[in-house]
N, CA, C and O of each residue as an XYZ file, in Angstrom:
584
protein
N     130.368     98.210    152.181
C     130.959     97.057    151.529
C     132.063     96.451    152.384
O     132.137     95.239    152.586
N     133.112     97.544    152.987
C     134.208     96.814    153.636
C     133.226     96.676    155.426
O     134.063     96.869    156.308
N     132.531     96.548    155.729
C     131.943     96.224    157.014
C     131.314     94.548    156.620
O     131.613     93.574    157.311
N     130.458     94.472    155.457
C     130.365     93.068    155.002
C     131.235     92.121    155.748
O     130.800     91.227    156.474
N     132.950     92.461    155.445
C     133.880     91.659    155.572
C     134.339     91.527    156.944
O     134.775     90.636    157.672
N     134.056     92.831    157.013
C     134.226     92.442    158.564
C     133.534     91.663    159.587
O     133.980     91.001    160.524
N     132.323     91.897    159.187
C     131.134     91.160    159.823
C     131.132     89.965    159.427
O     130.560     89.344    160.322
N     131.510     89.066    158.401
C     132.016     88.173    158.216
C     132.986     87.614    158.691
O     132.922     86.386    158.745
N     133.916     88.123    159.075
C     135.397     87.576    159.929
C     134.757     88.048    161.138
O     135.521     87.513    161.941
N     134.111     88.515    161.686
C     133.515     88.157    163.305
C     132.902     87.225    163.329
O     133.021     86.284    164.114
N     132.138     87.353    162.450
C     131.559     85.654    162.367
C     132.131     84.611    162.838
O     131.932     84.043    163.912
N     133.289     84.221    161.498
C     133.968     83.108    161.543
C     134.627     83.036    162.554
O     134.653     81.959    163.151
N     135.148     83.836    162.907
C     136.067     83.864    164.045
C     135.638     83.624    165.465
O     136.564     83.343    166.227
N     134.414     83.677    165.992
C     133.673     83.358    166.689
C     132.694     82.441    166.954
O     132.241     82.174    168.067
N     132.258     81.786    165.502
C     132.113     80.718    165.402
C     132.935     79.501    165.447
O     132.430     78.392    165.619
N     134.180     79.693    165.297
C     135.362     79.316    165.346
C     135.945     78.845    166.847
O     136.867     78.051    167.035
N     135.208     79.503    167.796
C     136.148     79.377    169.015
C     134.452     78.928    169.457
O     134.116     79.097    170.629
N     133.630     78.464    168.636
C     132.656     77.810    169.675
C     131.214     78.550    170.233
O     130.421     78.068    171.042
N     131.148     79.563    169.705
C     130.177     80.547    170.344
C     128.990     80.582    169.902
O     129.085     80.747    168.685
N     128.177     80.535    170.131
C     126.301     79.937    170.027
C     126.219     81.286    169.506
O     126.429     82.403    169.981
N     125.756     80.724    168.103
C     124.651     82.101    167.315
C     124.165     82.934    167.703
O     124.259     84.079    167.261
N     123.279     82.444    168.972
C     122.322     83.712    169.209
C     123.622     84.770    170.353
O     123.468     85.968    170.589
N     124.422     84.190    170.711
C     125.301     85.311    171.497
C     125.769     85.949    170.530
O     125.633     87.169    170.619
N     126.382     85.483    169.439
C     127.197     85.970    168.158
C     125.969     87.293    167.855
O     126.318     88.464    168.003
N     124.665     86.972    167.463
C     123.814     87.794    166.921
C     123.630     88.809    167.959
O     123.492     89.977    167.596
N     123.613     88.567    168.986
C     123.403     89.540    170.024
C     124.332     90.628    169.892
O     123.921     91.788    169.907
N     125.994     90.249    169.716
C     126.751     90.738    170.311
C     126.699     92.136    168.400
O     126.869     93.344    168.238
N     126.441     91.199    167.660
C     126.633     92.084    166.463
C     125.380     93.266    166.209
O     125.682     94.189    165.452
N     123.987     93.270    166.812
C     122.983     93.788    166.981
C     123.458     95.072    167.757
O     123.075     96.145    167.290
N     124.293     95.095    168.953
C     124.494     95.551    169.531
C     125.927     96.562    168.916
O     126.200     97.612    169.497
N     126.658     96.137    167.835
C     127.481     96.784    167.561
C     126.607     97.743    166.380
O     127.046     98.752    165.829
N     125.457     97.210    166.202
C     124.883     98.581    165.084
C     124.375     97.729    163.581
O     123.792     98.251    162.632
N     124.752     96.430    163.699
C     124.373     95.308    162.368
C     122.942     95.506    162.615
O     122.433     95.700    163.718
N     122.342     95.440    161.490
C     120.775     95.278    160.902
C     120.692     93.888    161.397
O     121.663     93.534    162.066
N     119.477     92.770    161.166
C     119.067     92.037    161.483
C     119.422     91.200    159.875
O     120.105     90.210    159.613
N     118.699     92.023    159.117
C     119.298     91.458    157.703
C     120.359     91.414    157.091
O     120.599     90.620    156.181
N     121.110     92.257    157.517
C     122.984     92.389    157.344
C     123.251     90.761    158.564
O     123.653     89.614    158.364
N     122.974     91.194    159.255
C     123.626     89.598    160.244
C     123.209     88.306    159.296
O     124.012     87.472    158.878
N     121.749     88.316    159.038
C     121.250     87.129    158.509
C     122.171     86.679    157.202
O     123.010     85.788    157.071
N     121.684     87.613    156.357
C     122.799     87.347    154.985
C     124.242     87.096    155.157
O     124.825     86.377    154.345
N     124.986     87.740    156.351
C     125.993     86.863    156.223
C     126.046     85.630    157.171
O     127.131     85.048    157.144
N     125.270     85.200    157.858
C     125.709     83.681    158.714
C     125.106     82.896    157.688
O     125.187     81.672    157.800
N     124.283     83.582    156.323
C     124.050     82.969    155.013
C     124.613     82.717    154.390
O     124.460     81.688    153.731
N     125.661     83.592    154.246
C     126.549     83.107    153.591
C     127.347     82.324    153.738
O     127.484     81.431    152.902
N     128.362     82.423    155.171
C     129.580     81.674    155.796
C     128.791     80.325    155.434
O     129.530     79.484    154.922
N     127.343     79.899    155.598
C     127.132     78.679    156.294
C     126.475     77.505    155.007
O     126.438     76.274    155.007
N     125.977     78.600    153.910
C     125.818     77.877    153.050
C     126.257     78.645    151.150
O     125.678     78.818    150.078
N     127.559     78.859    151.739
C     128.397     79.292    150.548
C     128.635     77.791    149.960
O     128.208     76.950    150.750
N     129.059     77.377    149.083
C     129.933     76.372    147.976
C     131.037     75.916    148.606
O     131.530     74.821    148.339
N     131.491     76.688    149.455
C     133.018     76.074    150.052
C     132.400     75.471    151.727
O     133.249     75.155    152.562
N     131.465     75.404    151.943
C     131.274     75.097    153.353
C     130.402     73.728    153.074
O     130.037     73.044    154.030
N     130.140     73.424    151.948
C     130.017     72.165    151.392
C     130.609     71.623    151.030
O     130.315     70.427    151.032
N     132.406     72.197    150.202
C     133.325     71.416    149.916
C     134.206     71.140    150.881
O     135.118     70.344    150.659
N     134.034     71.872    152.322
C     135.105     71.933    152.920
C     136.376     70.915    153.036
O     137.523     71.361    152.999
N     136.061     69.298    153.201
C     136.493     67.943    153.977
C     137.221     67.610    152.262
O     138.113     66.765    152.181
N     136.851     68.179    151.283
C     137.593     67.950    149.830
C     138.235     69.201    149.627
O     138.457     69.104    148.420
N     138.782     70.534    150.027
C     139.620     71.165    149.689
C     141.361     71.058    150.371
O     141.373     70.113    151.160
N     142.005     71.368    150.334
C     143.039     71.423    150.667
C     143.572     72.204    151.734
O     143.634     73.352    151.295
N     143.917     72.181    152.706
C     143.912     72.722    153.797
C     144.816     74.778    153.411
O     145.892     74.851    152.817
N     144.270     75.720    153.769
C     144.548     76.721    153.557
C     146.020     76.707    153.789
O     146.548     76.115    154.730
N     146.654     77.391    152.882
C     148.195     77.169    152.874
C     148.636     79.197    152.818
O     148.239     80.114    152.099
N     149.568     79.118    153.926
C     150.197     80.604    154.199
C     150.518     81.256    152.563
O     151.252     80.445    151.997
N     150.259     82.236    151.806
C     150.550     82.608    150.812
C     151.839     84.188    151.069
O     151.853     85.378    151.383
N     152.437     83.427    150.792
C     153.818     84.496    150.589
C     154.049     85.663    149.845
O     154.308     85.364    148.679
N     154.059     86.786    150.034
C     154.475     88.009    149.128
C     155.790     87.498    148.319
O     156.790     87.047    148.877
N     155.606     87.659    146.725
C     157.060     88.192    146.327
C     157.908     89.396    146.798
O     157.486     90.399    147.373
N     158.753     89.208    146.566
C     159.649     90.372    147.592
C     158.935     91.506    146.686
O     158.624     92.460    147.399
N     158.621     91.670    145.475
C     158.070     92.930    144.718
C     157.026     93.337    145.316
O     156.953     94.400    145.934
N     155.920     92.328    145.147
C     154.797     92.332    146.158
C     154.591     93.035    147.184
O     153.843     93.998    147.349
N     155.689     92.216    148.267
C     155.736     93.154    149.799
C     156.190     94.715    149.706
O     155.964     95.527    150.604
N     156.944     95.051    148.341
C     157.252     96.209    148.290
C     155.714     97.702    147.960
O     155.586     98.884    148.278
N     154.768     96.547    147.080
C     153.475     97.173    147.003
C     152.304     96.943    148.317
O     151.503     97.869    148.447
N     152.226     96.249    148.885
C     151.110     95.726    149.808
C     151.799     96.398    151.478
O     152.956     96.419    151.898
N     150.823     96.760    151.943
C     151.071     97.145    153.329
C     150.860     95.947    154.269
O     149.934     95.152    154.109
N     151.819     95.853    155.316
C     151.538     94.402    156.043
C     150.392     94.250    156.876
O     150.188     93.272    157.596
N     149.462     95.496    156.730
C     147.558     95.793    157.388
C     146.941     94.510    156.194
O     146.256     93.495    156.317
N     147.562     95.160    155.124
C     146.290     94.776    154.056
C     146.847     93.340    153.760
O     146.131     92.642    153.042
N     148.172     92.732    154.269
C     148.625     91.289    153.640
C     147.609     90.428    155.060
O     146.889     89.431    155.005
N     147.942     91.279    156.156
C     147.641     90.396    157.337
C     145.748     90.001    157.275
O     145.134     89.031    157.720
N     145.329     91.074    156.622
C     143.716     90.896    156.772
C     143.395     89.970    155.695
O     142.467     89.203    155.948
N     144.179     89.817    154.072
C     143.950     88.671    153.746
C     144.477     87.685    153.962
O     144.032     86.769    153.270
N     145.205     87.427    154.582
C     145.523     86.091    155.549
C     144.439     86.098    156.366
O     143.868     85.037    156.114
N     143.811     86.691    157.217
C     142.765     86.413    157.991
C     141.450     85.848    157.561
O     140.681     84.974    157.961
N     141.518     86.794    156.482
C     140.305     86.014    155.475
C     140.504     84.072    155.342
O     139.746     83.254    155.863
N     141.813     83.742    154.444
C     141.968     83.031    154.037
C     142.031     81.820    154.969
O     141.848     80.647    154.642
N     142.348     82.345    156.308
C     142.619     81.520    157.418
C     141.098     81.026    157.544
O     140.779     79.860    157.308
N     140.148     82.062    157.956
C     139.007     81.992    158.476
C     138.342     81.105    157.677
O     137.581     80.353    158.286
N     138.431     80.913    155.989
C     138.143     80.322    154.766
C     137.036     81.051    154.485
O     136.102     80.443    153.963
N     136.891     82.437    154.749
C     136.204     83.263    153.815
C     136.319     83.247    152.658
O     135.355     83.460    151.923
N     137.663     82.960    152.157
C     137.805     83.152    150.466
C     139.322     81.878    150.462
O     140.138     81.725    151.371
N     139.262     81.139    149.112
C     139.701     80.321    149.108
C     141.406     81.088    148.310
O     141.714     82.276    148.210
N     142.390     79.527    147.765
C     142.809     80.263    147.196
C     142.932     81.186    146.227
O     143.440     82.289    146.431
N     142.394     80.732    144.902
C     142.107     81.346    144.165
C     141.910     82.891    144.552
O     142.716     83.797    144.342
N     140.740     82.975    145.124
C     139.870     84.412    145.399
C     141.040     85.109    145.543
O     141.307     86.024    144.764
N     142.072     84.671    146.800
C     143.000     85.161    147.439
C     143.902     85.961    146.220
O     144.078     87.177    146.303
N     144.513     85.078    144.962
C     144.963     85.615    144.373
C     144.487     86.398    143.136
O     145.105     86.806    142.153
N     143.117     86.484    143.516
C     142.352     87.448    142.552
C     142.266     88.975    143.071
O     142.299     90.043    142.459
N     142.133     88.626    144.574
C     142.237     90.084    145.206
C     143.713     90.549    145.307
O     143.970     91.751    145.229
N     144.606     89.703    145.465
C     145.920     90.683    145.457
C     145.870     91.476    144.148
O     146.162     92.669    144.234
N     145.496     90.912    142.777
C     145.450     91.221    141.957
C     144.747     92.339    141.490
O     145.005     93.151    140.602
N     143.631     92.197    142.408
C     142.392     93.671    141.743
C     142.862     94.621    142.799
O     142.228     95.667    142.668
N     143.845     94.703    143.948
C     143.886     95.620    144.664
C     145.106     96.343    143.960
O     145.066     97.528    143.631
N     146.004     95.658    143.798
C     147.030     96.144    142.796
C     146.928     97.187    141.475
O     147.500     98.157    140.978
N     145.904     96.378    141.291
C     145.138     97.456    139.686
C     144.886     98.835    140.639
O     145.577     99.854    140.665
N     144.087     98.630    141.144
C     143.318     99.792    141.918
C     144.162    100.883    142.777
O     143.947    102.095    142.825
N     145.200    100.130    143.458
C     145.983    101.129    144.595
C     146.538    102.055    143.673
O     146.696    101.792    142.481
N     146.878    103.287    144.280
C     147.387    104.681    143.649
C     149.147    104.255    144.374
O     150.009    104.677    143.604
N     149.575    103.751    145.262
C     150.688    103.306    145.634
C     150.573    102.249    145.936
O     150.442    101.289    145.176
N     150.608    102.240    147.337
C     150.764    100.883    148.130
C     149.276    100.423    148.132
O     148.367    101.247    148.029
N     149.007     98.822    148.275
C     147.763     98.721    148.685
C     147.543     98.471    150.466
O     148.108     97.575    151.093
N     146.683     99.394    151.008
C     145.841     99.277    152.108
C     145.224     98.911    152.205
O     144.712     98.368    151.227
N     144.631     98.821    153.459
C     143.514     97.593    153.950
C     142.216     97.896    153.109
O     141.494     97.226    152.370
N     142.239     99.126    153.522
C     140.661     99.784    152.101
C     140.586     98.895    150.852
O     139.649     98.205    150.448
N     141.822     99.090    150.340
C     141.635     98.797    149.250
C     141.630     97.237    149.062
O     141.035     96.840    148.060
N     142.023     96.593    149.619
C     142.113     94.683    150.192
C     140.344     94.894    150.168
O     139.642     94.568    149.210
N     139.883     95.451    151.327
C     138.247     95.180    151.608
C     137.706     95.045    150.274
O     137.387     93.957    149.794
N     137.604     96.141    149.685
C     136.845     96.508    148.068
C     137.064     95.789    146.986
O     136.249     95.737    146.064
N     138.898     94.768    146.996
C     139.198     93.767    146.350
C     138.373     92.524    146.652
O     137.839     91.896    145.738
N     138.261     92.152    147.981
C     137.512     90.975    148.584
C     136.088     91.079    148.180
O     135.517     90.085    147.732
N     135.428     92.307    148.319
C     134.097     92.449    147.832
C     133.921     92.540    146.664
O     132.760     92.243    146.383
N     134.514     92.810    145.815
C     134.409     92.455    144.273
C     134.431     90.955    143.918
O     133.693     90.193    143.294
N     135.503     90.870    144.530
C     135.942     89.267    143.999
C     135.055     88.295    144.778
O     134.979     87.355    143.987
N     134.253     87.916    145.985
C     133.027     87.173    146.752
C     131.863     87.668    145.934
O     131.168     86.754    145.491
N     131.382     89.188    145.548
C     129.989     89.284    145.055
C     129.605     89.669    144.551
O     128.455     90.101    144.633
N     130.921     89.804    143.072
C     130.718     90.191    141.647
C     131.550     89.463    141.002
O     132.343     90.200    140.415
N     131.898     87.680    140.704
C     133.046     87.543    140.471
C     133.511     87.480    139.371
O     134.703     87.277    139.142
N     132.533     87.666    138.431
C     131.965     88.062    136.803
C     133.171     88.899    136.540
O     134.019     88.595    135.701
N     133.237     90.488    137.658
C     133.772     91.696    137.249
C     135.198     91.438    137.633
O     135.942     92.258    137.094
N     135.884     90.485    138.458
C     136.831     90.452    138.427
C     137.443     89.439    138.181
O     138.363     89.086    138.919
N     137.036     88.639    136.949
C     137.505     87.397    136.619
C     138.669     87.687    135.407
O     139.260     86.711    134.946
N     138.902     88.703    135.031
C     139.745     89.215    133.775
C     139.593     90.687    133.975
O     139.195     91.388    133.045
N     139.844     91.110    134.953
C     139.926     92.785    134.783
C     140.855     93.619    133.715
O     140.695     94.808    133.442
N     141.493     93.066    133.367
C     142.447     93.579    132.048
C     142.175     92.822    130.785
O     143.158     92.278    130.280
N     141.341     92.724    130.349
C     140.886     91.882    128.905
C     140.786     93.345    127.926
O     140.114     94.355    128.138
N     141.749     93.022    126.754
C     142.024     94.007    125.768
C     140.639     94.035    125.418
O     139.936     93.075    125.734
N     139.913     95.499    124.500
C     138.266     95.369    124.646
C     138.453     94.331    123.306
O     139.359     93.603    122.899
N     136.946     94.714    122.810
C     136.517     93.343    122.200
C     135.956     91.897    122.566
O     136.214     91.442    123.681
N     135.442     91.401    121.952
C     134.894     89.986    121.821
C     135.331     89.340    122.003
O     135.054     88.458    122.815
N     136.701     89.491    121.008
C     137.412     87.774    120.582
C     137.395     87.034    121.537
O     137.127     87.395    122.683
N     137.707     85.783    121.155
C     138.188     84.791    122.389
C     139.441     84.806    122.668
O     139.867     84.366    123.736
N     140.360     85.422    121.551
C     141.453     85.219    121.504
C     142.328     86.348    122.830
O     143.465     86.354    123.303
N     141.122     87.171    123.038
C     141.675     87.802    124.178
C     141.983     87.394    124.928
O     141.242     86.583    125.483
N     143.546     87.725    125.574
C     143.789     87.190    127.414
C     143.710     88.163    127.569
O     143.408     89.120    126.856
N     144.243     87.918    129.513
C     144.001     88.858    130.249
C     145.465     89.140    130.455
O     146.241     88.200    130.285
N     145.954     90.357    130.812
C     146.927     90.688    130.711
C     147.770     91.053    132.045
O     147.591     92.077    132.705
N     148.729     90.031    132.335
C     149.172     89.859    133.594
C     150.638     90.434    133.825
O     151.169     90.345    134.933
């Protein structure tokens, strides 16, 4: 799951500075990627929802730790979602869905591990982390509890 992401930010990041697919595919074949792991993600980067909205979103804006924040998050796991966010793997929103589900999840601080497994929840289950704290029950009247 956390290689997904990575293989995704090689992507972008290399697509980014200009580099012809088939070198990109080469170079990831060669690091041990399946053929279908590569495919699905230059599937994704290239025809996700945001790579159609791109020229109408708002240009990615640096997202700041609260000082509480920085006291939970390791500066591995702040810097890799900045990388994400830079790359526009995940927009804002997502961004502040994963600080959020990594937080739930970390036993202390959150690490990069745990950032990866936030990002992969929140890109390709986003069902499961759209209210991770919803008191049980039906109601509507449930929030989520922040």
């Amino acid at each position: 799951m956390a290689d997904v992401l990575d293989l995704l930010a090689f992507i972008a990041e290399n697509m980014g500075k200009g580099e012809a697919i088939d070198r990109i595919k080469e170079t990831l074949l060669q690091k041990g990627y399946t053929e279908n792991e590569i495919n699905v993600a230059f599937h994704y980067l290239l025809f996700s929802s945001r790579a159609h909205q791109g020229e109408h979103e708002s240009p990615a804006r640096t997202r700041i730790l609260h000082p509480v924040e920085q006291t939970l998050v390791s500066p591995e796991a702040y810097g890799h979602l900045l990388k994400l966010r830079m790359l526009n793997i995940i927009d804002d929103v997502q961004l502040e869905r994963i600080i959020e589900e990594a937080l739930l999840v970390a036993e202390d601080v959150v690490r990069i591990e745990e950032v990866k497994r936030a990002a992969y929840k929140v890109l390709f289950h986003p069902k499961e982390a759209d209210h991770p704290l919803l008191l049980p029950g039906k109601d509507e009247g449930n929030l989520p509890i922040h």
